[in-house]
C-alpha positions as CSV (number, residue, x, y, z in Angstrom):
1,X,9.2,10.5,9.8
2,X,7.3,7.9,10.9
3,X,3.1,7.5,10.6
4,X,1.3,7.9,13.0
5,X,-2.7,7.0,12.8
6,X,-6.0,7.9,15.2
7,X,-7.4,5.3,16.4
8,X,-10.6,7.1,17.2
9,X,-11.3,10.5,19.6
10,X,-10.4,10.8,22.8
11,X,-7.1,7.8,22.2
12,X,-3.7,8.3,21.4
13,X,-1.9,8.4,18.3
14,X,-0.5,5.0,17.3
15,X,3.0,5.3,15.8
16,X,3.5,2.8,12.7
17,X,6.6,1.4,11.9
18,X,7.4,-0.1,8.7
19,X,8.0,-3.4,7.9
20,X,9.5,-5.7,5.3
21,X,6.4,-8.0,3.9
22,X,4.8,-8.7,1.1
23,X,0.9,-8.5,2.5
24,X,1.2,-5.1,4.6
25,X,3.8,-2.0,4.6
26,X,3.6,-1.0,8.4
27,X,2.3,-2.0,11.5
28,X,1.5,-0.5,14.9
29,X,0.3,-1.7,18.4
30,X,-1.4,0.6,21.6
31,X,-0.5,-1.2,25.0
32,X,-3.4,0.4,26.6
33,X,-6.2,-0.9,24.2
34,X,-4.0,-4.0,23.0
35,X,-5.3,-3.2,19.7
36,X,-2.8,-4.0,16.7
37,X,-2.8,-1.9,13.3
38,X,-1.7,-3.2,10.3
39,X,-1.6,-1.2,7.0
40,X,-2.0,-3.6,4.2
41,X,-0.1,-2.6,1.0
42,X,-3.6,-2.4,-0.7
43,X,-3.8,0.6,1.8
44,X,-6.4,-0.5,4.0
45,X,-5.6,-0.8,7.6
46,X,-7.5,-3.5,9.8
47,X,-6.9,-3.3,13.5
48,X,-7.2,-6.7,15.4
49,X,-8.5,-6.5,19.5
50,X,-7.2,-7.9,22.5
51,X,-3.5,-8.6,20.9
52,X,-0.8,-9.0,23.8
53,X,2.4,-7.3,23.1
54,X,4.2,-10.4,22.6
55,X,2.8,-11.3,19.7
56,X,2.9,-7.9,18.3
57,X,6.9,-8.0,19.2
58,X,7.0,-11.6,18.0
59,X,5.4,-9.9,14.4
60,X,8.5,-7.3,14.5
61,X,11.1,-9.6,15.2
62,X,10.2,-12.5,13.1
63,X,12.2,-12.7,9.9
64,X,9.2,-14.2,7.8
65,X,6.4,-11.5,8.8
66,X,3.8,-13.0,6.3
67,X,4.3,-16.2,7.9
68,X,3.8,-15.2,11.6
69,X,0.6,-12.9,10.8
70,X,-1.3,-15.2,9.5
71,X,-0.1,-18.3,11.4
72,X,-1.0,-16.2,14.9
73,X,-2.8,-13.3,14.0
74,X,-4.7,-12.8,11.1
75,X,-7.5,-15.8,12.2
76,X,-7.1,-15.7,16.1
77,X,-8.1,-12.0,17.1
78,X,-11.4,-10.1,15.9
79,X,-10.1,-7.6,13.0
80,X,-12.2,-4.4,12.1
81,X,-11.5,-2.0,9.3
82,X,-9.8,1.8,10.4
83,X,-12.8,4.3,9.0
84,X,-11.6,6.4,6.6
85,X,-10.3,10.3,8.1
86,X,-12.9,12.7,7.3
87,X,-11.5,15.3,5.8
């Protein structure tokens, strides 16, 4: 089953899919916010704003993921940190 996280109240659950890299485990993108989720394999998740879904399908199909995150992702959107569920 796949993971899905909150992004905050009121929005809609953001399915992750995993992903074969070495610096994150899974990734997920919301069309409506164009906000991009990535879940590092240190277990934080960053979310990076105003991502178009290109690049997030260009992350998924590229076959070097590290590569293509931090070539036109990681330093070219604003990234905050997911707060932690209450619980």
């Amino acid at each position: 089953m796949a993971e899905q996280i909150q992004p905050g109240p009121g929005q809609a659950a953001v399915t992750m899919r995993s992903v074969d890299a070495k610096m994150f485990e899974s990734v997920g993108y919301s069309m409506t916010s164009r906000k991009l989720f990535v879940k590092f394999r240190d277990s934080s998740t960053l979310y990076f704003e105003g991502v178009p879904g290109f690049r997030y399908q260009g992350l998924l199909s590229s076959p070097r993921k590290d590569a293509y995150f931090k070539t036109y992702i990681k330093d070219c959107f604003l990234a905050k940190t997911m707060p932690s569920p209450s619980g």
